[in-house]
N, C-alpha and C positions, 0 to 999 in steps of 0.2 A: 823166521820170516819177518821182513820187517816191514813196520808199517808207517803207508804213505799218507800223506795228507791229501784230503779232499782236493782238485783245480779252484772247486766253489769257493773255500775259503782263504783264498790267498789272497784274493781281492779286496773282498770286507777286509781282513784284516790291516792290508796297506790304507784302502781309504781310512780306516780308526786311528791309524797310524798319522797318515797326511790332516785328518780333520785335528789332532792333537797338537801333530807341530802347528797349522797355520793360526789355531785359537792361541797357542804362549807367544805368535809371534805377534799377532793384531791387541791382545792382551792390554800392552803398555801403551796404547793409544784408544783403548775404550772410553766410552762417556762415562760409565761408571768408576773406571779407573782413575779419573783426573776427579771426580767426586770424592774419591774416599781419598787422593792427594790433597785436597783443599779441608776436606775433614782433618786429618791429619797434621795440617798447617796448623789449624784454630786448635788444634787439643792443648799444646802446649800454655799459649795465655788462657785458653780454658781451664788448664788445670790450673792454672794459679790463681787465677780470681777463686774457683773453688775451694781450693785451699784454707785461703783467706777470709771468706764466712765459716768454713770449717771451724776454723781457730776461735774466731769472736764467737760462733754459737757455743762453742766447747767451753771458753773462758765467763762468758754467761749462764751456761749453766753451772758451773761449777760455785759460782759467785752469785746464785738465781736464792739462795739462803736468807739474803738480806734481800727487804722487801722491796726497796727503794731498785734495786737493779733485774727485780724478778718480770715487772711488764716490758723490758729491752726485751728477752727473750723470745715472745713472740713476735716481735719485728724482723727479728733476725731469720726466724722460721722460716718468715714469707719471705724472705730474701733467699731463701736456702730452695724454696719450694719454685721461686723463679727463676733461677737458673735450673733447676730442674726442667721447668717448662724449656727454657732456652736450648736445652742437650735433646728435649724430644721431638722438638722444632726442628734443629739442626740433623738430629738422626734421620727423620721424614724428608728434607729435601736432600739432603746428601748419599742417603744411606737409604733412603726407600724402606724406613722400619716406620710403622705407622703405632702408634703406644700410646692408648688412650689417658687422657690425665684421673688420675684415682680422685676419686668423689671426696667431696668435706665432710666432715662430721656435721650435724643440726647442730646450729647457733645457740647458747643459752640463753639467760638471760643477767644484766647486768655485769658487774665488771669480771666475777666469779666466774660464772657461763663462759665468757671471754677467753680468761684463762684458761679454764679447762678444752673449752673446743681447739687451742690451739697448741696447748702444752701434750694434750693428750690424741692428735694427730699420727697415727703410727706414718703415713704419707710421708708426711713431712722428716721424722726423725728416720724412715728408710732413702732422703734425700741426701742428708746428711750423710749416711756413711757409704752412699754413692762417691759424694763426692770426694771424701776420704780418700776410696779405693781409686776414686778417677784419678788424683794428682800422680802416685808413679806411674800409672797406665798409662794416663797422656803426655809422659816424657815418654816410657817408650813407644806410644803411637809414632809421635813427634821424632824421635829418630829413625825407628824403621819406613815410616810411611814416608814422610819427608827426605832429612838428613839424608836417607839412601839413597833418593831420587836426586838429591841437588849432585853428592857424590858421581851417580852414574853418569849424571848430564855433562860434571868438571871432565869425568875421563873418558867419555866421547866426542868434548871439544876439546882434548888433550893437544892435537895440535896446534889447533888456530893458538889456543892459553901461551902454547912453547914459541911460537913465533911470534907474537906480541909480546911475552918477555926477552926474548932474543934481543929486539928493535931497542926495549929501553934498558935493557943491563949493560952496566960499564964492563964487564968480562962478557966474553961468550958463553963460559962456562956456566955460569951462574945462572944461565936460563933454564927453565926444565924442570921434572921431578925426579930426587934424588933419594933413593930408599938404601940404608946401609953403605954408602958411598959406590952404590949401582946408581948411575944417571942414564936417565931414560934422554939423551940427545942426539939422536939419528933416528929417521923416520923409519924403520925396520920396529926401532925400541916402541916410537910414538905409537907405531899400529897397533902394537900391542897393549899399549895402554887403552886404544881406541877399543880394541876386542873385547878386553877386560870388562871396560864400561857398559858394551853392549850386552855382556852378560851379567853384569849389575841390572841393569833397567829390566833383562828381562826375566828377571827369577825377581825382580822390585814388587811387581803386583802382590805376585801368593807370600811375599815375608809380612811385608804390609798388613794383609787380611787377618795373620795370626792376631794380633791383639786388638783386630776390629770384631772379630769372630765373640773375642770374650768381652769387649765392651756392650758388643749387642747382648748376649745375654744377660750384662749386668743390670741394662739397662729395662728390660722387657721383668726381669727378675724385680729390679728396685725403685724405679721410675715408674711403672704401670700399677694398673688396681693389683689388689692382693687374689689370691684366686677364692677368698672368702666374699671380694667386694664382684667379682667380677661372677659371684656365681648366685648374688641377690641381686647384680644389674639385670642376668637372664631370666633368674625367675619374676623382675617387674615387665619384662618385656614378655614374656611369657603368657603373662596376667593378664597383659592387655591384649594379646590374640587372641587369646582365651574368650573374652568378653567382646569381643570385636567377630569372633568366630561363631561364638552363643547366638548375639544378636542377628547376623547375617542366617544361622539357620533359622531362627525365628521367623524371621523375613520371608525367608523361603515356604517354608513352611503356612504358612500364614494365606500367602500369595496363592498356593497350591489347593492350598482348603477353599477358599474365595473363587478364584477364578472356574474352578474342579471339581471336586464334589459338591459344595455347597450348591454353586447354582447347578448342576443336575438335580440335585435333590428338593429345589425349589420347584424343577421343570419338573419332576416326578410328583409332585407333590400336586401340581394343577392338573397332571394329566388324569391323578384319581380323583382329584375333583368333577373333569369333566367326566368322566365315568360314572362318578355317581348319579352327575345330573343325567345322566343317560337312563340310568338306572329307575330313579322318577320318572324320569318322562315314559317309561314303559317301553324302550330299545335295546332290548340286552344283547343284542346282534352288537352294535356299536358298542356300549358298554365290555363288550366279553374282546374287544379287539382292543380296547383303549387298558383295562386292566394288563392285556397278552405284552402289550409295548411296555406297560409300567414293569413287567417282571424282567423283561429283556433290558430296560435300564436298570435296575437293580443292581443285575448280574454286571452292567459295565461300573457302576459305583464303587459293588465289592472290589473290581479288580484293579479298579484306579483309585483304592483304598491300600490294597495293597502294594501294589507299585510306591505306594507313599512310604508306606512302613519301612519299607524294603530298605526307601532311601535316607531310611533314618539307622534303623536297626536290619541286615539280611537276615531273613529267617536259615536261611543255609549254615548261618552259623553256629545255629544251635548244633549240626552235627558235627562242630570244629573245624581248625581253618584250612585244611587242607579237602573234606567236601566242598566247604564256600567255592575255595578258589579252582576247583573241578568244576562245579557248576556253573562258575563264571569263565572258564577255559570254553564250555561247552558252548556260552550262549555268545562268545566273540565272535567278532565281525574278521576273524582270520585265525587259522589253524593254530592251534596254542597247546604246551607242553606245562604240564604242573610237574616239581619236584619239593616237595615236604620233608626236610627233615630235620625236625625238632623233636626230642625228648619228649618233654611233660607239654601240657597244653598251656599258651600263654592268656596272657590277663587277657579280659573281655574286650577291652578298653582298646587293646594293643593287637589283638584279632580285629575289633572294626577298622582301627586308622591302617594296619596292613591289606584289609579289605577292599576298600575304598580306593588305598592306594595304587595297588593292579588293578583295579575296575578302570580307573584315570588315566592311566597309564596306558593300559590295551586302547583306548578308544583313541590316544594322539596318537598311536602306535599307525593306528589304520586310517584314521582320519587326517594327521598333518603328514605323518613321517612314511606315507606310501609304503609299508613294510606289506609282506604276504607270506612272513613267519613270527611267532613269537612265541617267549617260556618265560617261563614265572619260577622262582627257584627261591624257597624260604630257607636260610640255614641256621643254625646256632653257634655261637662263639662267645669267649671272655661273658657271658650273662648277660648276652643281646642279641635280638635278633636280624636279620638281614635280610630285605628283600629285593631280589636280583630279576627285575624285566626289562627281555633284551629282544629287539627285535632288528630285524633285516631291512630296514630301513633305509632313506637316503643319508637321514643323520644332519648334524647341523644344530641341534638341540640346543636350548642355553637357558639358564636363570635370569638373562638378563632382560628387562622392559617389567613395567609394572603389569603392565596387563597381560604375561604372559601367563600360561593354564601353571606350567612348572614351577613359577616362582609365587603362586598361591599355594599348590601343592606342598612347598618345600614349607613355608609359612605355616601350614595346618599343621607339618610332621614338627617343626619345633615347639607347638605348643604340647606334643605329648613326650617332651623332649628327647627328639631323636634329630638324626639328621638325614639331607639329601643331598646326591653326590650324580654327575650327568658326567657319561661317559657319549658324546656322538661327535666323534670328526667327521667332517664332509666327508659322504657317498656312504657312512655308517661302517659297523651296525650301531645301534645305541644300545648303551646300556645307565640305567636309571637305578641306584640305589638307595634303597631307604634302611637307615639302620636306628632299629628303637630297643631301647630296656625291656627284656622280657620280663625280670625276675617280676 
């Protein structure tokens, strides 16, 4: 019996089909494609100024022995480290690679200090065999990015070329292009060169990219911080949320006691005053109602005592986080699904910022993003955890503006270094992940 294909799928397939041919045909007229054509143009004189510090830094080092030639060295560095800057510069407006410049070493002191903050720059000496590696690279940039394009362009204006040599050649013959004493001089031949050409320009882009593919990564690899510099940049920015996140709860906190309990408990405080004077004056009637209110504010102190706590520490999480976030499923403002499944229990640390984080979550869920479902799904993977709330929303979510609730959210989860990840196209559903270090 043999078997048919779906009607369904013949469609998608043709349009996968038609979306494929008409991106290689529009290809060679992209804005990004004439970008990495002009990158490609400059690689070559780039690689040979490259080159060219290459050499004098090579030949001063080797000659850095003698003392008199040893402070050239670092001149040459900074020269080595500026074109550097130049390829990161040029990679970001051509190339849309954004590659932070790697930090200096701290300055010595005196002429010593000098030297060593610059001799001993690993930055700078991984500039250097950058651009080593850049010189043959940027000839073959420079031929296939280029060279191919000028080519495809010559044998797609293969005619007009043959008729304008035709007009100044003393023979006929002589006009044209002639491969093996096959001459392309009749317009049957010419089309074909024209064809030829057209499929030069259009398989130009994807040859091109090959040796753009690996300059980008030499460049993110040898150009940018080290992942040793780049992973003290995080933890000083870290520091500073950190302390920036301290003080704001302070703030908070602070604010909460003042405005909260504090003055109830000032106002509880004259009410049994006035009781007592009650008390004196021999009205225990009033007296026994003015105590009755003191005990009834009490009880609201205690519970706007805890509500504070709460919002410091959940007491639910003493039973672990998968009661926490049951009993904060329970108390949402729209129907909610808990799924828990993690091994061992994670750090306390990494239970409250997961805590917090669906508590935050649920509330935009019901409050901006009009949802009237949502689930909450903790999993474990690779020695991290993952926190997955999705709801039925209209969707439209983003990190983006300062003063959005998400992109403070996302700001708290980096400081216990984790991260956050928004999944909401228009009309939804959203999905919001937070993924932190459990171990």
């Amino acid at each position: 019996m043999s078997e048919t294909v779906p009607m369904s799928a013949q469609p998608s397939e043709s349009v996968n089909a038609g979306s494929v041919t008409l991106r290689a045909l529009r290809e060679p007229f992209s804005a990004r494609t004439w970008r990495e054509l002009l990158y490609s143009l400059l690689s070559a004189p780039f690689a040979l100024v490259g080159l060219a510090a290459v050499l004098v830094t090579c030949v001063l080092g080797l000659l850095s022995a003698g003392v008199l030639l040893l402070p050239l060295l670092p001149l040459f560095l900074a020269l080595d480290r500026s074109l550097a800057g130049a390829y990161r510069g040029t990679a970001r407006v051509l190339l849309g690679i954004e590659i932070p410049a790697p930090p200096r070493p701290p300055s010595g002191h005196g002429f010593p200090g000098y030297l060593v903050r610059n001799l001993a720059d690993v930055a700078s000496w991984r500039a250097v065999g950058y651009l080593a590696i850049r010189f043959p690279l940027g000839l073959v940039q420079f031929v296939l990015g280029f060279v191919w394009w000028v080519y495809g362009t010559v044998f797609l204006l293969y005619p007009l070329i043959w008729q304008l040599q035709a007009q100044t050649a003393a023979h006929p013959g002589d006009a044209g292009l002639a491969i093996a004493g096959f001459a392309f001089d009749t317009w049957p031949r010419a089309l074909l060169v024209v064809l030829f050409g057209a499929l030069v320009l259009l398989a130009w882009p994807w040859v091109a990219r090959a040796p753009l593919a690996l300059d980008k990564a030499l460049m993110l690899r040898l150009l940018g911080p080290s992942r040793a510099q780049q992973r003290v940049a995080q933890l000083e920015e870290t520091r500073e949320l950190v302390i920036h996140e301290a003080a704001a709860t302070l703030r908070r906190i602070e604010r909460d006691l003042h405005d909260g309990a504090q003055a109830r408990i000032v106002a509880l405080g004259m009410r049994l005053g006035r009781a007592e004077s009650r008390l004196t004056r021999g009205e225990p009637e009033r007296a026994a109602e003015l105590i009755a209110e003191a005990r009834a504010e009490t009880r609201e102190i205690v519970q706007e005592l805890r509500e504070l706590v709460r919002g410091i520490h959940p007491p639910a999480l003493d039973s672990g986080l998968e009661a926490a976030l049951t009993t904060l499923a329970a108390r949402a403002p729209l129907p909610t699904t808990v799924r828990v499944a993690v091994a061992g229990r994670p750090q306390a640390a990494v239970e409250t910022m997961l805590y917090f984080a669906a508590a935050e979550l649920l509330a935009n869920a019901a409050k901006h993003g009009a949802a009237r479902s949502a689930s909450i799904a903790v999993l474990e993977g690779d020695g991290r955890l993952r926190l997955l709330v999705t709801d039925d929303g209209q969707g439209g979510a983003t990190l983006a503006g300062a003063g959005s609730g998400l992109r403070g959210l996302a700001e708290r989860v980096r400081v216990a270094d984790g991260s956050l990840v928004v999944d909401s196209p228009p009309g939804g559903p959203t999905t919001v992940t937070v993924e932190l270090d459990g171990c």
